[in-house]
Every structure is written in structure tokens, then in C-alpha cells.
C-alpha positions in Angstrom: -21.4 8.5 -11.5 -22.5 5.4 -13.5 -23.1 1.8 -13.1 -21.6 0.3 -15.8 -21.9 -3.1 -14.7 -25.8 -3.0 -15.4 -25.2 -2.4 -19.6 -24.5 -4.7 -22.2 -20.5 -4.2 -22.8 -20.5 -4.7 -27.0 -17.0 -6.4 -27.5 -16.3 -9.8 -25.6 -12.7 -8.9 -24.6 -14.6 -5.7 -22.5 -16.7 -7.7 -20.8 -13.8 -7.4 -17.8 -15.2 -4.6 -15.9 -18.6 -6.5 -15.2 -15.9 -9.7 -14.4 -14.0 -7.5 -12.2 -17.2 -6.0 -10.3 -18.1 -10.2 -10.0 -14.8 -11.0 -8.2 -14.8 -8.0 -5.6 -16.5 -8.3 -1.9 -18.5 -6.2 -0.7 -15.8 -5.0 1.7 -13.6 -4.2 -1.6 -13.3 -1.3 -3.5 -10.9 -1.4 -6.8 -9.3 2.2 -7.0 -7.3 2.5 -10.4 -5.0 5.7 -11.4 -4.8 6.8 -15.1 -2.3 9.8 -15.1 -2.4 12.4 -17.8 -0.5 15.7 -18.9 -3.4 17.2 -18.9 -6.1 15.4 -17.2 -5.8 12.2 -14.5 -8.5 10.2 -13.8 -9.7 7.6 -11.3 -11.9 4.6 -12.0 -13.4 3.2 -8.9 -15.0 0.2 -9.0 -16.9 -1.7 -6.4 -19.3 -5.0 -6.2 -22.7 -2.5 -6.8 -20.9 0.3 -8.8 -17.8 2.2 -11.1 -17.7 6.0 -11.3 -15.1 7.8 -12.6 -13.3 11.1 -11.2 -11.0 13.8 -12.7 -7.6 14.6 -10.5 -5.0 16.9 -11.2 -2.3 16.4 -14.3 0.0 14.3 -13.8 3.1 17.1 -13.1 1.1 18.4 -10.2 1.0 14.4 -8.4 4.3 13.6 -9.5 5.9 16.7 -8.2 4.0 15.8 -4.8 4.4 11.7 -4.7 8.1 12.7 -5.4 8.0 15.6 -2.2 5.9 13.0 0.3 7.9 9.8 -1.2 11.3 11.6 0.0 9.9 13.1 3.4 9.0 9.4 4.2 12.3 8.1 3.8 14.1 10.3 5.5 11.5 10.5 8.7 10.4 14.6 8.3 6.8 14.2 6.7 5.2 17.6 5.8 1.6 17.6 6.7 0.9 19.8 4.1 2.6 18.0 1.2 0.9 15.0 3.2 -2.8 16.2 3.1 -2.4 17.5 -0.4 -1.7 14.5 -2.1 -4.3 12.3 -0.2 -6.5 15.2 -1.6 -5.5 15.4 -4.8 -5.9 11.5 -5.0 -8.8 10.7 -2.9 -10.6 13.6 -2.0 -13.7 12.9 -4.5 -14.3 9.5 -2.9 -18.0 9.3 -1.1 -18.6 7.3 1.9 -19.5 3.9 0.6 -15.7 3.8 -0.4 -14.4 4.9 2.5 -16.3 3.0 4.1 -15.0 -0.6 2.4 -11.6 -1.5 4.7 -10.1 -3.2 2.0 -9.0 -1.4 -0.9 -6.8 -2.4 -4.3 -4.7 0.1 -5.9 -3.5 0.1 -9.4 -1.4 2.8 -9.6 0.0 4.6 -13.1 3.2 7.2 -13.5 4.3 8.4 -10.4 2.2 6.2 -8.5 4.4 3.1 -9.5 7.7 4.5 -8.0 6.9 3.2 -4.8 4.9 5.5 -3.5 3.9 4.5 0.4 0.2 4.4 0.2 -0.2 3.8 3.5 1.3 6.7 5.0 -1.0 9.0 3.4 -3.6 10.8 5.6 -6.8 9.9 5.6 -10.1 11.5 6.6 -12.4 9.2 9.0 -16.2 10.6 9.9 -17.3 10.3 13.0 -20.4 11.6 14.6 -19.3 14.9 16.2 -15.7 15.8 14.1 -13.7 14.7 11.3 -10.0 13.6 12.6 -6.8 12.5 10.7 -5.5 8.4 10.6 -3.0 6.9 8.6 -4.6 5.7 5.2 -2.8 2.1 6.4 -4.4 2.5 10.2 -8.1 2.4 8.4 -7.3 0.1 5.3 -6.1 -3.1 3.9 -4.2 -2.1 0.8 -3.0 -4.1 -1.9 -1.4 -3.0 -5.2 -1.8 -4.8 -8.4 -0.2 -3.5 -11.6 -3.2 -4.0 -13.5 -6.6 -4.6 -12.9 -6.7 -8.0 -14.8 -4.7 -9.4 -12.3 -8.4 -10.2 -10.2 -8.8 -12.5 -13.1 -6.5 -14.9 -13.3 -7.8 -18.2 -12.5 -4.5 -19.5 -11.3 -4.9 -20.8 -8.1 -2.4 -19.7 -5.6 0.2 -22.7 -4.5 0.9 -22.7 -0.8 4.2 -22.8 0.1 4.4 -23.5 4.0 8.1 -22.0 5.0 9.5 -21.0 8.3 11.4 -17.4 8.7 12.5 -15.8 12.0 14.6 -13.0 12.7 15.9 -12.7 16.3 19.2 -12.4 17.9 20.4 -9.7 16.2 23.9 -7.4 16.4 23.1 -4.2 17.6 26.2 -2.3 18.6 30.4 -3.0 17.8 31.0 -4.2 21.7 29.0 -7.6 20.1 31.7 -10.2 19.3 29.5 -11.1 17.0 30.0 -7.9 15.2 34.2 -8.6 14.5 33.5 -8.8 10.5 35.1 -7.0 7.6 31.4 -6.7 6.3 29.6 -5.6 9.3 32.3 -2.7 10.5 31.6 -1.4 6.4 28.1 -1.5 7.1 28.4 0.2 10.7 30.7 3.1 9.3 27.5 4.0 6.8 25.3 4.3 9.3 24.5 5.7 12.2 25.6 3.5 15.5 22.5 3.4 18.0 23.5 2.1 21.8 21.2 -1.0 22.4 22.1 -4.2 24.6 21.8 -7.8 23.0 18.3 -9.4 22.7 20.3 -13.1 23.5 16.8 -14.9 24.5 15.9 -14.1 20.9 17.5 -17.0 19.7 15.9 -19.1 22.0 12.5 -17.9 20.5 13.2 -18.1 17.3 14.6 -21.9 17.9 11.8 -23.0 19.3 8.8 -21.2 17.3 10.8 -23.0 14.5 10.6 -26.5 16.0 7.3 -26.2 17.2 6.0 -24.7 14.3 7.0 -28.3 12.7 8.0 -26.6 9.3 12.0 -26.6 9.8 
């Protein structure tokens, strides 16, 4: 463990990571992934501190972001293949991470092939025991491709737009449903038995016109 951000960086264009430290809150904590055939490491960064931890090669977190990716999809997570990935990736982490809700992930390999971060398990302390939580139940996350993304000075542009979803055909007795493209899509998947939401559209009518954006 090491606080970088209290020495003198020599080269101007390093001078990022004390930049970086500047621009997260003291809820933040900047976690980024650098994957290796033999080593991995993970920088993590926070307003007071960076330390750096070794993790497993990169064959070893591929071979289980792959495993917990594919459980995820298809609805049969293994809470083995589960636990020993949120171990492998963030079982060195001390408390004062932990304890930051908001957390930004830069990931590397693997870690880019939409992995679902926020599915993991992760440990929470309490007083008398240590239980299980989704890592998404405790945490903000947001992902970033790089770290120099919390450097841009762009300001973002606001873009006030109205979208609602409501009304929707659930099952082939839906008149609605009497489309060439819907009757492909219904043959590909499996049919599930629900009645028509119709006051939906009513909703979604009126948030729009109240919300004075449509």
C-alpha cells in the first residue's frame, strides 16, 4: 500500500493519477483491472489513497468471467463459480473500499466482454456475521474504458427526452399480436400466459403530457 498522490510525479503527462485522486468523492473509489498471462493487477484509487494488489493470471478470470457470464444469461448461477470470481477480483479490498457505495470499474480482457458486475457476490460486515448481497444491492457501479475518462472537461449536454414503455403484447390471443414479425419472434421463444396490461397506455399517455416533454 502506497499514497502516491503525496509524491512529486516527474513527467507532466503522469501527473493524471494525482488529477484523478482530485476528481473522485469521498464516497468514490476508482477500481481498475490490468490482466496478465502471468500476473493481474488492481490499482485502486480513492480521494486519500492508491494501492495496488496482485490477482490471479488472466486464464484463471477469463475461464471464470466466461463460466459466471453464461450462468447469468441463462438464469442457473453457480454460487461457487459466483463467489470465486468476486474473490479472485475483490477479495484483497479493505474496508474503506467497501465501504465507498459508489464505485468505477475499468475493466481489461475478460472484464470488457460484458461481464455483469453487479451480479457478483459481495461480502457486507456487520456487527455479529458476515452475510452475502448482490455487489449491485450495496453499490453504484459505473464502468469507464479508461481511467482518463474522469478527466475530460467536456461538460455533459442535457438532452431532456420522454420514453415510456407500457401496453405491451404478451400472449398470441392479442389482436395486437396478428404480425408476420411478432408470430417469428413468438416461435423463438418461449410463450408465457399473461393478460393485457390495457391501463398501461393510459399511464404512459399521460406521464408523457404531463411530463411537458412530448
Amino acid at each position: 500500500f502506497q499514497n502516491i498522490s503525496l509524491q512529486n510525479e516527474k513527467k507532466s503527462d503522469q501527473k493524471s493519477l494525482r488529477d484523478i485522486q482530485l476528481r473522485l468523492s469521498n464516497a468514490e473509489a476508482l477500481l481498475s483491472f490490468c490482466l496478465g498471462k502471468d500476473k493481474s493487477y488492481l490499482w485502486v484509487v480513492t480521494r486519500e489513497s492508491v494501492s495496488l494488489h496482485e490477482l490471479p493470471p488472466q486464464g484463471e478470470v477469463a475461464r471464470l468471467a466466461s463460466q459466471f457470464s453464461d450462468d447469468v444469461r441463462r438464469d442457473r448461477i453457480s454460487s461457487d463459480t459466483a463467489t470465486a470470481l468476486s474473490q479472485d477480483l475483490f477479495g484483497k479490498l479493505g474496508p474503506s473500499v467497501w465501504q465507498r457505495p459508489n464505485w468505477i470499474l475499468v475493466g481489461d480482457g475478460p472484464l470488457l466482454n460484458a461481464l455483469p458486475f453487479a451480479a457478483l457476490p459481495a461480502p457486507v460486515p456487520s456487527r455479529t456475521h458476515e452475510s452475502l448481497a448482490y455487489l449491485g444491492s450495496t453499490h453504484t457501479i459505473r464502468l469507464l474504458p479508461t481511467e482518463r475518462f474522469l478527466l475530460s472537461n467536456v461538460p455533459a449536454s442535457a438532452n431532456p427526452t420522454f420514453v415510456g414503455i407500457g401496453d405491451p403484447v404478451y400472449n398470441l390471443a392479442d389482436s395486437r399480436g396478428d404480425h408476420p414479425r411478432f408470430r417469428l419472434a413468438s416461435a423463438k421463444v418461449p410463450s408465457a400466459s399473461l393478460a393485457r396490461l390495457a391501463g398501461s397506455e393510459r399511464e404512459i399517455t399521460y406521464s408523457a403530457r404531463f411530463s411537458g416533454l412530448t
